[in-house]
C-alpha positions in Angstrom: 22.7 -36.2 -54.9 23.8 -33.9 -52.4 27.0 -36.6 -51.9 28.2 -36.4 -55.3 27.3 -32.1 -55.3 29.8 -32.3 -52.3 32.2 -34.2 -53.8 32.0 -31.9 -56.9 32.7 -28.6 -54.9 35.9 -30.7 -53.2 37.4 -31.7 -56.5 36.0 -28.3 -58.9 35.4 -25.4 -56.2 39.5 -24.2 -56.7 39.1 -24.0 -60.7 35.2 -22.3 -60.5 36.6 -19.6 -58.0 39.3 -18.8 -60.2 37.8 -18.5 -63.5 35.3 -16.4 -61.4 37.7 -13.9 -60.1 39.2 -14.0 -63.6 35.6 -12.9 -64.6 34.2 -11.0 -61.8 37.1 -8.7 -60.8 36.7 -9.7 -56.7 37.5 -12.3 -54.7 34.6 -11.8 -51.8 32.2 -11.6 -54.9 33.3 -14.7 -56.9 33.2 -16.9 -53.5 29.7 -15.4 -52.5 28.3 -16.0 -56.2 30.4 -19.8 -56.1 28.3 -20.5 -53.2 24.9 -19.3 -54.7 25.6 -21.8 -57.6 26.1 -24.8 -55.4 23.2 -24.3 -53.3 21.4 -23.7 -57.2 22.4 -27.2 -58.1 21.8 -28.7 -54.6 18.0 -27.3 -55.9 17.7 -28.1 -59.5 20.3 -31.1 -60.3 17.4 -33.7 -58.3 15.0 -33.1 -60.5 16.6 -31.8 -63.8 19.8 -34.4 -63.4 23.5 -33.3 -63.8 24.6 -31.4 -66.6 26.5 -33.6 -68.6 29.3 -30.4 -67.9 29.1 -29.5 -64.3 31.6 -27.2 -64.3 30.5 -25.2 -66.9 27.1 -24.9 -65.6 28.3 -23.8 -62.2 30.7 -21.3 -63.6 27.5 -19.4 -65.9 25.5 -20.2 -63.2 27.6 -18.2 -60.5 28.2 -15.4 -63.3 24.6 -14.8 -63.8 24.1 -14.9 -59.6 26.8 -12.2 -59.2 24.7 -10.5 -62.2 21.7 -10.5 -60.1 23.0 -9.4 -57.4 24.7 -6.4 -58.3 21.6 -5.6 -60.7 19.7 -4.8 -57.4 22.6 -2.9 -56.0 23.3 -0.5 -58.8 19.9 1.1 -57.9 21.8 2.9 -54.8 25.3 2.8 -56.8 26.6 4.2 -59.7 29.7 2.1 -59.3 27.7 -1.1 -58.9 25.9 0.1 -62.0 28.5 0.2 -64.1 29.5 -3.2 -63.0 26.5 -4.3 -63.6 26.4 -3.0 -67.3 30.1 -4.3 -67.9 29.0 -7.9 -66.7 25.9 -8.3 -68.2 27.6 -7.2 -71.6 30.1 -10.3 -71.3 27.1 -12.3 -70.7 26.2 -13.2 -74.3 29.5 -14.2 -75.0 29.8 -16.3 -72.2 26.4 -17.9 -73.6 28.0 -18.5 -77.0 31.7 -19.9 -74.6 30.0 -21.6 -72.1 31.9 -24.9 -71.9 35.6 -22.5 -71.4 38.6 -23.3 -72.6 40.4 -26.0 -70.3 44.0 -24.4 -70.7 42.5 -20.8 -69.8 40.8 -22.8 -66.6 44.2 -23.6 -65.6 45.8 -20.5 -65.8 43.1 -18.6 -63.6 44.4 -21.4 -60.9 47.8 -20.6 -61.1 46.9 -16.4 -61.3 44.6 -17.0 -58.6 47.8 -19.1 -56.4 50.0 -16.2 -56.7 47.7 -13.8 -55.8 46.7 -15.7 -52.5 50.5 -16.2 -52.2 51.4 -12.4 -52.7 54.4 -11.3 -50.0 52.0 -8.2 -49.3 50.2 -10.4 -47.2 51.0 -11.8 -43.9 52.6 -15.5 -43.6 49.6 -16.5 -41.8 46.9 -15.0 -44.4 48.9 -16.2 -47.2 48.2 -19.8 -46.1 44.7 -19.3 -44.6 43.8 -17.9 -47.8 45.9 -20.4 -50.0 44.2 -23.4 -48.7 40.1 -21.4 -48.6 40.4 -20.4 -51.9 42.4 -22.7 -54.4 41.9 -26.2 -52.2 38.5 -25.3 -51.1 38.8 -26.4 -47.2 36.4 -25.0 -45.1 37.0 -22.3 -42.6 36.4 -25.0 -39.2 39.3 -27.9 -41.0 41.7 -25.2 -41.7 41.5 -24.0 -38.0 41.0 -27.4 -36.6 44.8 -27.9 -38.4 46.2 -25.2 -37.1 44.9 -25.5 -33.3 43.3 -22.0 -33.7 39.7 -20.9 -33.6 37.5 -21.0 -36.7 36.7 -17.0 -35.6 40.8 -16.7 -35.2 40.9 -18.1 -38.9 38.7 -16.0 -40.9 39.7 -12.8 -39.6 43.2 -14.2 -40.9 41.3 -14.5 -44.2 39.6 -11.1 -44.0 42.5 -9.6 -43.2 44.2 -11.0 -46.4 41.4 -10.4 -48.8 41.6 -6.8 -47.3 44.8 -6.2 -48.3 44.6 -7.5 -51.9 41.7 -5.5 -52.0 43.5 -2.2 -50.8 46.6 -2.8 -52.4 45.2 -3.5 -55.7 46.8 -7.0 -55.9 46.7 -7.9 -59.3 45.0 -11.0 -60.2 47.6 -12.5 -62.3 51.2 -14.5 -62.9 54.0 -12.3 -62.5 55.9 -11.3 -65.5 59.7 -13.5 -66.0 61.7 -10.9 -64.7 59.9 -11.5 -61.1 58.4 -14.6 -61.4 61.5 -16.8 -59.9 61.1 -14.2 -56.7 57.7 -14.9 -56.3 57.7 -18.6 -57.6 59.9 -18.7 -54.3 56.9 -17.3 -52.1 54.4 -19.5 -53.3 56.6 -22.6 -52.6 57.2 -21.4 -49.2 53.8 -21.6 -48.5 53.2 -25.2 -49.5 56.0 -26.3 -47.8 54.2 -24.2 -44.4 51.5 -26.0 -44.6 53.2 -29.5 -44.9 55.5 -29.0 -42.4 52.5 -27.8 -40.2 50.8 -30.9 -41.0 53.8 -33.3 -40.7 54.2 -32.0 -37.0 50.6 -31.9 -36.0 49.9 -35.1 -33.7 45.7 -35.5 -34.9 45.1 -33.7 -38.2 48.7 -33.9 -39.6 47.8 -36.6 -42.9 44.8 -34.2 -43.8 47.2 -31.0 -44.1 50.2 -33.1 -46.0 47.9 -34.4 -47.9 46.6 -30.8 -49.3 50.4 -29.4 -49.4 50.9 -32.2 -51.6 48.3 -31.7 -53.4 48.5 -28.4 -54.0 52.4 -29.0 -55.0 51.3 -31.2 -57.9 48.6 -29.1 -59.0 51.7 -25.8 -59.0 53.6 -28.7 -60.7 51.3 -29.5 -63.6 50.5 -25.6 -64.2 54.4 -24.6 -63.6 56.9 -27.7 -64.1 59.7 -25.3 -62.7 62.6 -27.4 -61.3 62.5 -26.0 -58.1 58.9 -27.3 -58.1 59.8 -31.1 -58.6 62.0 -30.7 -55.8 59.6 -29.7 -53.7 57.3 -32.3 -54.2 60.0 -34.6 -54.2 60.9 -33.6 -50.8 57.6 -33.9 -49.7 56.5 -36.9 -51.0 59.9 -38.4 -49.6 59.2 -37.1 -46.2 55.4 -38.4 -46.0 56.8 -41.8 -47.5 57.5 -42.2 -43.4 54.5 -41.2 -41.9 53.2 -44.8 -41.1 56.4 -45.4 -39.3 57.3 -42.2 -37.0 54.8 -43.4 -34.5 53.4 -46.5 -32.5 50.1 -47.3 -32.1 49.9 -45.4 -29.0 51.3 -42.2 -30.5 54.7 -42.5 -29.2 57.2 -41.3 -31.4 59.8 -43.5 -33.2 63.2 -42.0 -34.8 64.4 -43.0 -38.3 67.0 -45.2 -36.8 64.1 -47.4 -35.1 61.7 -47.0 -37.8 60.3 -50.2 -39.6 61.3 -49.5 -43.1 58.9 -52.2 -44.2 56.0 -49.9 -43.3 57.8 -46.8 -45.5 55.4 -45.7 -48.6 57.5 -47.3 -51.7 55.5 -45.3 -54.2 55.8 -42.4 -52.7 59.2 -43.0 -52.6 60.0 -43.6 -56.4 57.9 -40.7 -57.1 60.0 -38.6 -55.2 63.2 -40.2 -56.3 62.5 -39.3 -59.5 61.1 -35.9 -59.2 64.4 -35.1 -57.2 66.5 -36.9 -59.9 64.7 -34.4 -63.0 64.9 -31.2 -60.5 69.1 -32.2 -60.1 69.2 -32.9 -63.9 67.9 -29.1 -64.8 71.0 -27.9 -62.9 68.8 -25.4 -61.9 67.7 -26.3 -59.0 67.6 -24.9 -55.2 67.5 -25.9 -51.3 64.3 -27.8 -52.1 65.8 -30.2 -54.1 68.8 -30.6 -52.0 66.6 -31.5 -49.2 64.8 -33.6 -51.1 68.2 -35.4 -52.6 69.0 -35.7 -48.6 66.2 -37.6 -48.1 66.5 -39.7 -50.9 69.7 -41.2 -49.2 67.5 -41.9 -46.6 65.0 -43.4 -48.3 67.1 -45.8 -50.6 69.4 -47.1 -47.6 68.5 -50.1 -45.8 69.2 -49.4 -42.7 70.9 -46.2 -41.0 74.1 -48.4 -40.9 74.7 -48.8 -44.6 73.1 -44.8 -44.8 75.9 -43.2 -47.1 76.6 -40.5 -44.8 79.3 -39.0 -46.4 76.8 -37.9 -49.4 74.3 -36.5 -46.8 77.4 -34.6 -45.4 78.3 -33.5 -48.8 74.2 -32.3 -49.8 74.5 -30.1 -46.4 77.2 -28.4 -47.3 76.1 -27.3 -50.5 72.3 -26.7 -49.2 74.4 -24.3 -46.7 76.2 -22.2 -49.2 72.6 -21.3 -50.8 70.6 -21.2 -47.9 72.8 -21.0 -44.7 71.0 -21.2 -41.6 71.5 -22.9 -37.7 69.2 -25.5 -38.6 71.1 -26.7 -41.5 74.0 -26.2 -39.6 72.8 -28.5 -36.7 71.6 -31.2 -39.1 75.1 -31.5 -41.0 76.1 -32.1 -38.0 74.3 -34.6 -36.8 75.5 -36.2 -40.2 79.0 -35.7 -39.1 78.5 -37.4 -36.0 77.3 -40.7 -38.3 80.2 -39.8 -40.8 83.1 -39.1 -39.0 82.2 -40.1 -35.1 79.8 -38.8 -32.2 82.5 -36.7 -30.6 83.0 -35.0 -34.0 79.5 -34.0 -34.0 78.9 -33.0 -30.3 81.9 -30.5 -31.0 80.1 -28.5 -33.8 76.5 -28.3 -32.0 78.5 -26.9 -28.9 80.1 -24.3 -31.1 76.5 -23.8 -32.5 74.8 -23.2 -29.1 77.7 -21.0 -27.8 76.1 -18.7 -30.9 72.8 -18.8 -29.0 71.2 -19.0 -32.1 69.2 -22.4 -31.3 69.4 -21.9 -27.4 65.7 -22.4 -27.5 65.6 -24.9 -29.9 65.0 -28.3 -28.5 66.0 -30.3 -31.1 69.2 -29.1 -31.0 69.7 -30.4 -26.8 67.8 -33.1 -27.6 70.7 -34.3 -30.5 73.7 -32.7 -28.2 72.0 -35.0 -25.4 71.8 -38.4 -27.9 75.6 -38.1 -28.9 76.6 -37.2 -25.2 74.8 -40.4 -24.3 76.7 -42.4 -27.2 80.0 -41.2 -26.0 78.8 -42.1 -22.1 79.2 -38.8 -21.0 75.8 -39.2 -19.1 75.8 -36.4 -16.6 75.5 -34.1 -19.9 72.9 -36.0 -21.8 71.2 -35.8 -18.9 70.8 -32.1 -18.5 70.5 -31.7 -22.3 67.5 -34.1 -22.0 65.8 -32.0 -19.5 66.7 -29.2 -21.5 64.9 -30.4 -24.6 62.4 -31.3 -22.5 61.5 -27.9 -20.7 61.5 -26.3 -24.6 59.5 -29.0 -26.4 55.8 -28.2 -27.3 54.2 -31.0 -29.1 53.5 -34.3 -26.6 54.7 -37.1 -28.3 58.1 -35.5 -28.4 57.7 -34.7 -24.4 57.3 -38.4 -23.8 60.2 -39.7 -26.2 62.4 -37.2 -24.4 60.9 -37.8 -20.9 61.2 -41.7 -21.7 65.6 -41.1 -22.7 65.3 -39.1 -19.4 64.1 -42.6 -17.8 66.8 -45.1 -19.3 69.7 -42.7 -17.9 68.2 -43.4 -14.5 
């Protein structure tokens, strides 16, 4: 019983929190009374048997707990009194609605998303909080993913529900004329979180898989274009995850990969999401990543790669969201496109900006088309270059290992 109770809080605990808020009025009051009404089935569900609607139950359940609660409070606050008196006046219609409407379910998750996605909070509370609150991870796998402590973690999570509290976030979508602007916000956090888990080296899958998750979930509740693109990209990117390592962890370059071992489903899911997102013609730089790595992923090899099209993607991806990084991997594209020594020529005019000085992905391609052209005294030093900046240890040993074969 306790199994399948768990398994309910992983798959229902993001929709009950967010009809609670929607009910409640607090975030820190809706997760405490959420809690109560777990451990309240872990008690009665034995020997009464699941409700034949779970999620119903656990919803009134939690109401009636946060009821309780502040009932013994209000004897020492008129503020929790009225409270009190406010929620225990819903309660008979909540009685009479118990089962909720699924539609209104769904849109307490998507109110409840943009709150824990508002730019008044830091980067690092809106994903702390995103992934607590709406995909119900626990405080320890959250920080375990993001090689902090689980004390480090929730005073990221305090620190955000502070703020909403303080600034009086309001618990809801935002209205047409700002919603693209903050549509914008939320999607940068999923994408911070899978990028986070598509460099991590242990708990990497686990963190994709939530961004993913949550990218469907914002796609179901909010089939924006920019949305599909997003999970496009995503889905696109993870298709390689069983081939950008060895067995022993070392890391393998799309070049080397064995495309054999590339996820094909993911793939035509995210070749098709991409395709709707560049049908809208509304789309942004998450679909033209995504479109990028679609030419990836339908080449054979990254010989018959059509890198004149990849070429042509960064180009427009840089009018609409110019930055070095874009810069340096249009480059790299040129060096396929056009030849290595056209490449090397437009990362040296990007490290003369200083811009990606500390960037070693940027010496580590400057030192791979140096060593195509032969000029081996160069890769060499851009090699040890990468190497001194690079943090993550799989990416130490490729480099250290290109370091080797110019011996």
């Amino acid at each position: 019983m306790s199994r399948t109770i768990e398994t309910l809080y992983r798959s229902e605990s993001g929709r009950i929190l967010a009809t609670l808020v929607r009910l409640l009025g607090d975030l820190d009051l809706a997760e405490e009374s959420m809690h109560e009404a777990f451990a309240a089935a872990l008690d009665s569900w034995p020997q009464a048997g699941i409700p034949e609607k779970p999620r119903p139950w656990l919803i009134s359940t939690a109401r009636f707990k946060a009821v309780d609660g502040i009932r013994r409070r209000a004897r020492f606050d008129g503020v929790e009194r009225d409270l009190a008196l406010h929620l225990e006046a819903q309660s008979n219609e909540a009685r009479i609605n118990e089962a909720l409407q699924e539609e209104e379910i769904e849109d307490d998750r998507l109110r409840l998303i943009f709150t824990c996605c508002h730019p008044a909070l830091p980067s690092e509370g809106q994903v702390a909080l995103t992934l607590r609150e709406v995909c119900g991870l626990t405080t320890e796998e959250i920080a375990r993913a993001f090689l902090v402590t689980p004390a480090t973690l929730a005073q990221r999570i305090v620190r955000a529900k502070a703020v909403i509290r303080d600034k009086a976030i309001p618990y809801q979508v935002p209205l047409s004329p700002e919603l693209s602007a903050r549509l914008g916000a939320v999607l940068q956090v999923v994408y911070l979180v899978f990028n986070e888990g598509y460099s991590a080296e242990t708990t990497g899958a686990e963190l994709s898989r939530e961004a993913i998750r949550l990218g469907r979930l914002l796609l179901d509740l909010l089939p924006e274009p920019e949305v599909m693109g997003l999970v496009g990209l995503m889905l696109l990117q993870e298709s390689r995850r069983a081939a950008r390592s060895s067995a022993e962890g070392d890391l393998i370059l799309l070049d080397q990969q064995d495309r054999l071992l590339w996820n094909r489903d993911h793939i035509a899911e995210g070749i098709a999401l991409t395709e709707r997102a560049l049908a809208s013609r509304r789309f942004g730089a998450y679909t033209l990543q995504a479109a990028i790595a679609a030419v990836h992923a339908e080449a054979s090899s990254t010989a018959s790669t059509d890198w004149r099209q990849i070429t042509l993607l960064y180009d427009r991806l840089i009018r609409i969201q110019p930055s070095p990084v874009v810069e340096l991997n249009r480059a790299v594209a040129v060096a396929m496109y056009e030849g290595p020594e056209h490449g090397l020529r437009l990362i040296d005019d990007l490290l003369a900006r200083e811009e990606l000085a500390r960037y070693h992905l940027a010496h580590s391609a400057r030192a791979d088309l140096c060593r195509r052209l032969e000029q081996l005294p160069e890769a060499r030093a851009s090699y040890e270059k990468a190497l001194a900046l690079a943090r993550q240890e799989p990416e130490r040993r490729f480099l250290a290992g290109r370091l080797r074969e110019l011996q």
